[in-house]
N, C-alpha and C positions, 0 to 999 in steps of 0.2 A: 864649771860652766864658764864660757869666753866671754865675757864682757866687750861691748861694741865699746872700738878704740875712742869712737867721737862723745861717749857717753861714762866718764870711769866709775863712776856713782851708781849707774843705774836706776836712777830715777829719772820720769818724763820730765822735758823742759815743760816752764811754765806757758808758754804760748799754744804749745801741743793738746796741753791739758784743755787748755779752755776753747780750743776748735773742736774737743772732743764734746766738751760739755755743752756746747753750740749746738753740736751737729744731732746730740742726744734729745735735746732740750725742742730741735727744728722737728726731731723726727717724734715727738711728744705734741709738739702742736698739731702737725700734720695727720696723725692720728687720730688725736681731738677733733680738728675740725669735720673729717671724715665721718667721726661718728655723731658728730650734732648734725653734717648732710644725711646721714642714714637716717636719726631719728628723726628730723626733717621732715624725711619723706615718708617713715612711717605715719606721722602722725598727720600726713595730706590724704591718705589711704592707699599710696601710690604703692606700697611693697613687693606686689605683686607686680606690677606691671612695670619697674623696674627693675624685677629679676629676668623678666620673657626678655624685655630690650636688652641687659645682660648678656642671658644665653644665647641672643642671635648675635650680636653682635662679637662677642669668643667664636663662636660656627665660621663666622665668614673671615675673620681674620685668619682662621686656622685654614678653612678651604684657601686663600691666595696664599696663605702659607708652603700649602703641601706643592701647590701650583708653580711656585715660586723654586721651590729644589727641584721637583720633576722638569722643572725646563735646565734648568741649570743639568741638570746631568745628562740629558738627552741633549745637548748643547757640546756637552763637553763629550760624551760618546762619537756624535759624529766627528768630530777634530783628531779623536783616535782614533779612527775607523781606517785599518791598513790598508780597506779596497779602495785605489785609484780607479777613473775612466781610460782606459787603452786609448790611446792615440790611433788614428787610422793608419799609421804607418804599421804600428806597432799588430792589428790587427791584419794585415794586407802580406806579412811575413809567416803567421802562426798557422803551422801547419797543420793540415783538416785530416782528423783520425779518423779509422773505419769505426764502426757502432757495433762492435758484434752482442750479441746476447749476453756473452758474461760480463758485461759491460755495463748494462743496463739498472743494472742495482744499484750502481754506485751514482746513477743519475739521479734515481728516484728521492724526491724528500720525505724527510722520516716525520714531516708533520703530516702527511698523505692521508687519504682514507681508503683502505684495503679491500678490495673485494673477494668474497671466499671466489676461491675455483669454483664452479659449475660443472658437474662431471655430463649433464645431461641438457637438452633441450626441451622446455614445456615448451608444446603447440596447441595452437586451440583446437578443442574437439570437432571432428569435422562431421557435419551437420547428416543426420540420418535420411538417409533416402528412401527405404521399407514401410513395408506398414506393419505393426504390430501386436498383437494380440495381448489384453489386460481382462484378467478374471475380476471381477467384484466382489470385495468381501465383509465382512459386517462392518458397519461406521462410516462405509464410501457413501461421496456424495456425488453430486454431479459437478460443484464447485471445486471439490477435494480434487477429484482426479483428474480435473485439467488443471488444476494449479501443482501438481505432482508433475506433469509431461510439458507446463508451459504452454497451456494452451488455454484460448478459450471458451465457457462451458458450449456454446453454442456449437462449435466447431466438433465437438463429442457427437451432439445431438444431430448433424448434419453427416458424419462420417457413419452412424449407426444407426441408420432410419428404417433398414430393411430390420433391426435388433429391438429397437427403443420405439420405435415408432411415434418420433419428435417429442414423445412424453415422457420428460425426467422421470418423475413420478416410477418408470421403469429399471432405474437403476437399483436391482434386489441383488444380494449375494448369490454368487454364483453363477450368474448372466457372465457370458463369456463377450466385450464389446473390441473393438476394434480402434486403435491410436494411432492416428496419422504422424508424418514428421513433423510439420507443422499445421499453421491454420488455414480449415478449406473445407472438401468433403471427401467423402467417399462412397462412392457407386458403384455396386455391383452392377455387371452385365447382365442382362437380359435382350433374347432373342427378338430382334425387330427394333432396339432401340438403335438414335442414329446420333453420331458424335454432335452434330449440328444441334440437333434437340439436349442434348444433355446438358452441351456448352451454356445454350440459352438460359435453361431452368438454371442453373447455378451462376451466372451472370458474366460467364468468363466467353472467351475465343474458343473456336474447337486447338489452335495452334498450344493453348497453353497446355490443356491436356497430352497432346500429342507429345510433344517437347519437353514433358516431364519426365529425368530419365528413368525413376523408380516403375515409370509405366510400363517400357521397354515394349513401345509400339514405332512397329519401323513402316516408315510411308510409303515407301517402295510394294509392300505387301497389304498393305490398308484395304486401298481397294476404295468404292464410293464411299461417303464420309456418312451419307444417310444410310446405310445400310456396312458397317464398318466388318472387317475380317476379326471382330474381335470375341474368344469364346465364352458363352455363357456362364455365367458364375464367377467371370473375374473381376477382380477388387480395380477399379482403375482412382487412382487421386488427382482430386479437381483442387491444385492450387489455389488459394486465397478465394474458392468458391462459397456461393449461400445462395439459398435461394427462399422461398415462404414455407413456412409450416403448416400442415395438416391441423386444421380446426377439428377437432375432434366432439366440438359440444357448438355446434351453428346455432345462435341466436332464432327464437321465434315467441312470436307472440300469442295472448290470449283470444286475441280472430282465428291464426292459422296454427294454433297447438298440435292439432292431425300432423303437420309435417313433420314430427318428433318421430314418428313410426319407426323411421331407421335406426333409433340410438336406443332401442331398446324397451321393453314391456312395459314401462313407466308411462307410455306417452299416453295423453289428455285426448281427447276431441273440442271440437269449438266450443270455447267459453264464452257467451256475451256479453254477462255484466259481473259487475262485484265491485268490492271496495277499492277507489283511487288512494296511493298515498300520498303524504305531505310532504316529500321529499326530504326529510331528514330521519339518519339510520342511526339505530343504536347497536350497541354492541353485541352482537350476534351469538356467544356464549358465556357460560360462567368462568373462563380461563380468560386470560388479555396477552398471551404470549406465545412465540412462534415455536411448533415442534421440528416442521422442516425448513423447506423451501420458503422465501419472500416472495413477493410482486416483483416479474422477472419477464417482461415480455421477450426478448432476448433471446431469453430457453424457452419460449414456449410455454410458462406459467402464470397464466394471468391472476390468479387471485395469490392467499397468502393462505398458510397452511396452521391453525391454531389446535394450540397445544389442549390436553383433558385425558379425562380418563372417557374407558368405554359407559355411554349412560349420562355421559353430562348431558343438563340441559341445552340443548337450538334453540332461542329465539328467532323467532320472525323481527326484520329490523324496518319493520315500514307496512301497513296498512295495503294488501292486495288479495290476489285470488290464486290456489296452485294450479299450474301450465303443466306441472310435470313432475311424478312420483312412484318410485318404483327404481326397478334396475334398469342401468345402465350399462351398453354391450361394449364401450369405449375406455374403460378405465375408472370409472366413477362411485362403480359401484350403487349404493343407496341414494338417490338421487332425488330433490323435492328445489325445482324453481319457483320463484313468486314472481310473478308479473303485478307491476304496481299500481298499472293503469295511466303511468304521466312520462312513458319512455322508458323508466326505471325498471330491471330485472336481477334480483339476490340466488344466490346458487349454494346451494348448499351439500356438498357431495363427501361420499364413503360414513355415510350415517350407520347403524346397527339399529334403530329402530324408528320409525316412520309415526306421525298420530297425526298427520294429516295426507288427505288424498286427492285429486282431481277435482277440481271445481271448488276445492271449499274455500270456505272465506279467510281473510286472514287480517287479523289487525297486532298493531307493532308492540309486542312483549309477549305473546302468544307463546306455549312454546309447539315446537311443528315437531321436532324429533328426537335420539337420541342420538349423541358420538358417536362414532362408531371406528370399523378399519376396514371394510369391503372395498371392492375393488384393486385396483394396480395402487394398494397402500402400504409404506413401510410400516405404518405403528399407527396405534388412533391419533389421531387428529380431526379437525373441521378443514377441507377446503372448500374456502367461500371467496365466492366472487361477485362480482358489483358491476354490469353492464348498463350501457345507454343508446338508446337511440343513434343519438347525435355522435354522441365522443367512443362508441365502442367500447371495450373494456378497459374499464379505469381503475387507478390504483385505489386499493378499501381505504388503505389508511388516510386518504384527503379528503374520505368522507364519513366516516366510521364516527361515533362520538362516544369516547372513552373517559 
């Protein structure tokens, strides 16, 4: 081994020695003191919250840390950076290439985002001008099958009046009914009818008809508009047409019940007296839930259609006298109203079996019939309905008490 020339001994001088034993000695108290601050603060309770101040404080030194070379290098990057600014001389010399296609690639940047080719063009569907024919099959509703074509239901019920005759209630499997392109109606011709009349009942212009091109009516050959060149049995569509639906069960009362005669062998003659109710209605069957159709004046369904089997119990839901019992030639089938005596009238249709008749009295938990499914019915059900004087037909459920 080479001994250091200034040292031949090889032993520390003594001054060396004792900055060692100094420096040993500093860094022994420094330590000490250290740990009597620690235990200090242990025994303040402070140790925890001395370590949090701690690790934030290590966090943020290290964050201006990192902060600190990131500038420095992006600093020092741009000083490297071989791209100069051109001079305008310098740009006013360089000569302007053509761009051809094979060219193009090499413009493109490869941090880009790609789009595939498109071998083809989506367009949007264009919108059907025909009218078209849809069979009904078990499960359709009246809801279902305009919300199948985008339409709505009433617009079924308006294009298919000579079919439906404005009574949902008619859509059975198997009915063959007719879809417009969109919402409006549809009218078949008939001999003597006159564009101007038609226009009115559905609320439209005769022009919109006319002008519709699916109608393929040319004006030149029309002819007078009240008596039109147009043949009978044709489908003509009335644009965003509507017009009122067919009452098919008119309202009458226990003075004039005779005028029921028309809707069928049920009807009453003049009732005079009998029980007023109190005007509050209770629940009208032993079921509380809907099989079809809801309160829908819209489609032409004023009441709500409850669910049972064939034979459940009808209550009477109010204190009156029967107006009307028997069949109904309109769709209703088994039919029994109660006039209440205070404007109030309860309807209660497509029954299977009847225990009350004309004229008899009626007070509120009675029961009047059973369920049934007669008439234009898809399945048993109760359709009942809740009329007034004053407000017409009103929704059951704002007054029903369940």
């Amino acid at each position: 081994m080479t001994q250091n020339s200034s040292n031949p001994s090889g032993k520390i001088p003594e001054d060396e020695l004792q900055n060692l034993e100094f420096e040993e000695t500093s860094t022994q108290k420094v330590s000490a003191s250290a740990g009597q601050i620690w235990n200090r603060i242990l025994h303040l309770g402070l140790g925890e919250t001395a370590l949090h101040i701690g690790t934030a404080a290590a966090s943020i030194i290290l964050v201006i840390l990192v902060l600190w070379v990131m500038s420095k290098f992006f600093l020092q990057a741009q000083k490297n950076s071989p791209i100069e600014t051109s001079t305008s001389e310098a740009l006013a010399t360089t000569p302007i290439l053509p761009v051809s296609d094979d060219f193009l690639p090499v413009l493109s940047s490869s941090f880009g985002i790609n789009r595939l080719v498109q071998l083809h063009t989506n367009q949007p569907a264009k919108q059907r001008a025909d009218i078209i024919e849809y069979e009904i099959v078990k499960g359709d509703t009246l809801f279902g099958i305009a919300e199948k074509f985008g339409l709505k239901p009433e617009t079924l019920l308006w294009s298919n009046r000579h079919i439906l005759g404005d009574n949902p209630n008619n859509i059975l499997p198997g009915v063959a009914i007719l879809i417009p392109p969109f919402d409006g109606a549809i009218h078949q011709w008939f001999t003597g009818d006159g564009l101007n009349g038609v226009a009115k009942f559905f609320n439209v212009t005769p022009d919109v008809i006319i002008d519709w091109p699916g109608n393929h009516l040319d004006r030149s050959t029309l002819g007078d508009l009240s008596l039109p060149n147009i043949p009978e049995g044709t489908f003509v569509f009335v644009p965003n047409g509507y017009g009122e639906f067919t009452d098919w069960l008119p309202t009458f009362t226990r003075e004039n019940a005779a005028t029921a005669s028309t809707l069928g062998p049920g009807f009453c003659g003049a009732i005079l007296d009998g029980p007023i109710g109190n005007g509050t209605f209770i629940w009208p069957s032993t079921e509380t839930w809907l099989s079809g159709f809801d309160y829908s004046p819209s489609t032409n369904h004023n009441g709500i259609d409850i669910a049972g089997k064939i034979g459940n119990a009808i209550f009477a839901v109010d204190d009156g006298v029967v107006v009307y019992s028997g069949w109904n030639n309109n769709g209703y089938g088994n039919l029994i109203i109660v006039d209440h005596g205070n404007g109030w009238q309860s309807v209660y249709a497509h029954l299977d079996t009847m225990a009350k008749g004309c004229g008899d009295y009626i007070y509120q938990g009675d029961v009047i019939a059973g369920l049934g499914n007669t008439g234009n019915s898809s399945g048993p059900h109760l359709h009942f309905e809740l009329r007034n004087a004053v407000f017409g037909r009103v929704n059951p459920w704002d007054f029903l008490l369940r």
